[in-house]
C-alpha positions as CSV (number, residue, x, y, z in Angstrom):
1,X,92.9,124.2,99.4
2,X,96.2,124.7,101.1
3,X,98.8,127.4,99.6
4,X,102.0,127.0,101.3
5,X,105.7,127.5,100.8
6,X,107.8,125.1,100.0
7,X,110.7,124.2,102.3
8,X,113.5,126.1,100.0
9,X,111.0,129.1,99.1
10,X,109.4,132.0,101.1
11,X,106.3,132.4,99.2
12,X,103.9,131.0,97.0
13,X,101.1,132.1,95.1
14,X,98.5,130.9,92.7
15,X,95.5,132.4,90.6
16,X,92.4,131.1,88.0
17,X,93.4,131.4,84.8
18,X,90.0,131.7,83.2
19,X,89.3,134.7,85.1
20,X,91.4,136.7,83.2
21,X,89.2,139.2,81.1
22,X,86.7,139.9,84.7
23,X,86.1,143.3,85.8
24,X,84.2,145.2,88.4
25,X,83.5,142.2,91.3
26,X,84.0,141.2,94.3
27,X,86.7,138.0,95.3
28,X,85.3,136.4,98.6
29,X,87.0,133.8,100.5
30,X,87.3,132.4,103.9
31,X,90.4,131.5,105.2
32,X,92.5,129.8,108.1
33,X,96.0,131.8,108.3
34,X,98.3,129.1,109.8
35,X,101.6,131.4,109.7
36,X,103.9,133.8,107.9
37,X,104.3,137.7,107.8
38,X,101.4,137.7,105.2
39,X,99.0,137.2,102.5
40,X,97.7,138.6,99.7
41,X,94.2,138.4,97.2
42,X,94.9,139.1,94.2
43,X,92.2,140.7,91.5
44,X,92.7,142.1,88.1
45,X,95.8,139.7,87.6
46,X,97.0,139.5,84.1
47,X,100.8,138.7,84.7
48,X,103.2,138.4,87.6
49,X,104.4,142.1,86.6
50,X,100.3,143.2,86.4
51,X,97.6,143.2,89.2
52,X,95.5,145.1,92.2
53,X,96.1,143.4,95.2
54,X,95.1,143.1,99.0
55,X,97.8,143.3,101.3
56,X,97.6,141.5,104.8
57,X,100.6,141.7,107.1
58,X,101.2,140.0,110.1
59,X,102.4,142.9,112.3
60,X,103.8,142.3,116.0
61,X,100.5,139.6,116.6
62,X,98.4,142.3,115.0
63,X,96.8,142.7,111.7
64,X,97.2,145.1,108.5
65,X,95.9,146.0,105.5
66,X,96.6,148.0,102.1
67,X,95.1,148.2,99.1
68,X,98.5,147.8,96.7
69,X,99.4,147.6,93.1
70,X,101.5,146.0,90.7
71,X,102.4,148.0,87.9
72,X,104.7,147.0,84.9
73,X,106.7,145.1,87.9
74,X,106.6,148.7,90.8
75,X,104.7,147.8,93.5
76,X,102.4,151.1,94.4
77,X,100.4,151.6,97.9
78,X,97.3,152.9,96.6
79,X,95.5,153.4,100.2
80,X,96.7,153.9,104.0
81,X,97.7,151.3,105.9
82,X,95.0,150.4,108.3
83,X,95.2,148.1,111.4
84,X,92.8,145.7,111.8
85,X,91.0,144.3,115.0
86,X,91.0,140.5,115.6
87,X,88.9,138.9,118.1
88,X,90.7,137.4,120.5
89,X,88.9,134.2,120.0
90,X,91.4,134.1,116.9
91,X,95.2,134.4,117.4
92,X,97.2,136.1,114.6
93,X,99.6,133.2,114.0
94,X,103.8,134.0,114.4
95,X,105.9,130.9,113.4
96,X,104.5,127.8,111.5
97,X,103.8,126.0,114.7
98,X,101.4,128.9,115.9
99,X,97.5,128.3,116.1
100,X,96.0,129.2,113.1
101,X,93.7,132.5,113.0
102,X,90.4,130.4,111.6
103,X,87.4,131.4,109.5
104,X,89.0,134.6,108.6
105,X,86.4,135.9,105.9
106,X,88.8,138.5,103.4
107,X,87.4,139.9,100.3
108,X,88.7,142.2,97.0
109,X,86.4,144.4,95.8
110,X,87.3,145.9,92.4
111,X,86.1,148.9,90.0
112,X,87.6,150.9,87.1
113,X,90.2,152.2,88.8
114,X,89.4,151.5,92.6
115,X,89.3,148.7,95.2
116,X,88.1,147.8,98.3
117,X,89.9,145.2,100.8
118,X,88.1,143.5,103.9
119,X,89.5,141.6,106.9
120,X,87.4,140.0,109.5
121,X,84.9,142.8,108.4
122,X,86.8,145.8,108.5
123,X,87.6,147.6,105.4
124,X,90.2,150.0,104.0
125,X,90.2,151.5,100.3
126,X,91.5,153.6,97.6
127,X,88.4,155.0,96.7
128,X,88.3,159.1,97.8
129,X,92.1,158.8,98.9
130,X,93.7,159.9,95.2
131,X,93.5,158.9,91.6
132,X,93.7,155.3,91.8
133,X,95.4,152.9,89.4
134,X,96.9,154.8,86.2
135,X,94.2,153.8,84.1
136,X,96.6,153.5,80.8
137,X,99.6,151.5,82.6
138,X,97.5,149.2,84.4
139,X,94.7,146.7,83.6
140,X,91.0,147.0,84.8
141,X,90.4,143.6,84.0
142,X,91.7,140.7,85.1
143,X,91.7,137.4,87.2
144,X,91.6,136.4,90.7
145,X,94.6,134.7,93.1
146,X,95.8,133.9,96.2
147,X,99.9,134.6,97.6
148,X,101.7,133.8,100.5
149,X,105.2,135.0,102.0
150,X,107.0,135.0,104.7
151,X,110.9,135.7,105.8
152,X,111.7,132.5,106.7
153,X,112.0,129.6,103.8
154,X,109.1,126.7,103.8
155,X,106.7,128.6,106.9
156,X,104.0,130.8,104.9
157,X,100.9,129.1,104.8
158,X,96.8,129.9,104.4
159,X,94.0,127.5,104.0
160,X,91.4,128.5,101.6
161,X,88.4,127.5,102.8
162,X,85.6,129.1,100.4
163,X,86.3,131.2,97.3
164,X,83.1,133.3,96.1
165,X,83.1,136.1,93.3
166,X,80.1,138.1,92.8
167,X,80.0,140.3,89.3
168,X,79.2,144.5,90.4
């Protein structure tokens, strides 16, 4: 599956609407990242305003990482920011003509109030590092999804490759 931006847009997302009412699993997927400043997976998704999220940036040719939150619409970093280590078999792609970084495997790893994200098996999470999600604003259930942006209109793009999601 290809998620892309379109030509007049910077970003682009999409998520499985029956997934809505999950809780506590873990969202699997291999990717291909063929350009733009990053992507996200996104778990516990109930609206645009309402989801956990794993945050990959495209930094400098470089990787990071945060575990992030949507909240009634306020975007919240729930973990540090960690850099991740790419092999250099696998270019992090800059522009939308760059090679693509292939086989990436990422994952979301939700639970009550906590996540864990993985890149090219490294890890970062919210778990130890504070409260977590405010458990009355924000749901612990919730469906799965994939977003794409970028700076530059029409140039964000990932292929999804494999999707797996395991129940805790």
């Amino acid at each position: 599956m290809d998620l892309a931006a379109k030509s007049d847009s910077t970003g682009g997302s999409l998520y499985l609407a029956p997934s809505i009412g999950w809780s506590n699993y873990t969202f699997s997927a291999t990717v291909d990242w063929v350009a733009g400043g990053s992507f996200e997976l996104l778990a516990n998704y109930r609206d645009a305003s309402n989801y956990m999220f794993c945050n990959f940036k495209n930094d400098d040719g470089g990787v990071t990482m945060q575990v992030e939150d949507y909240e009634n619409g306020v975007n919240i970093a729930l973990s540090p920011i960690v850099s991740v280590s790419v092999p250099i078999s696998a270019p992090i792609p800059v522009s939308a003509g760059a090679d693509a970084t292939h086989d990436i495997p990422v994952s979301i790893s939700v639970g009550g109030l906590y996540a864990t994200c993985s890149f090219n098996n490294q890890i970062v999470t919210n778990s130890g590092v504070g409260q977590g999600r405010t458990a009355l604003a924000a749901p612990l259930t919730g469906g799965i999804g994939f977003s794409v942006n970028d700076r530059a209109p029409g140039t964000a793009s990932v292929i999804v490759k494999s999707v797996d999601v395991v129940q805790k």
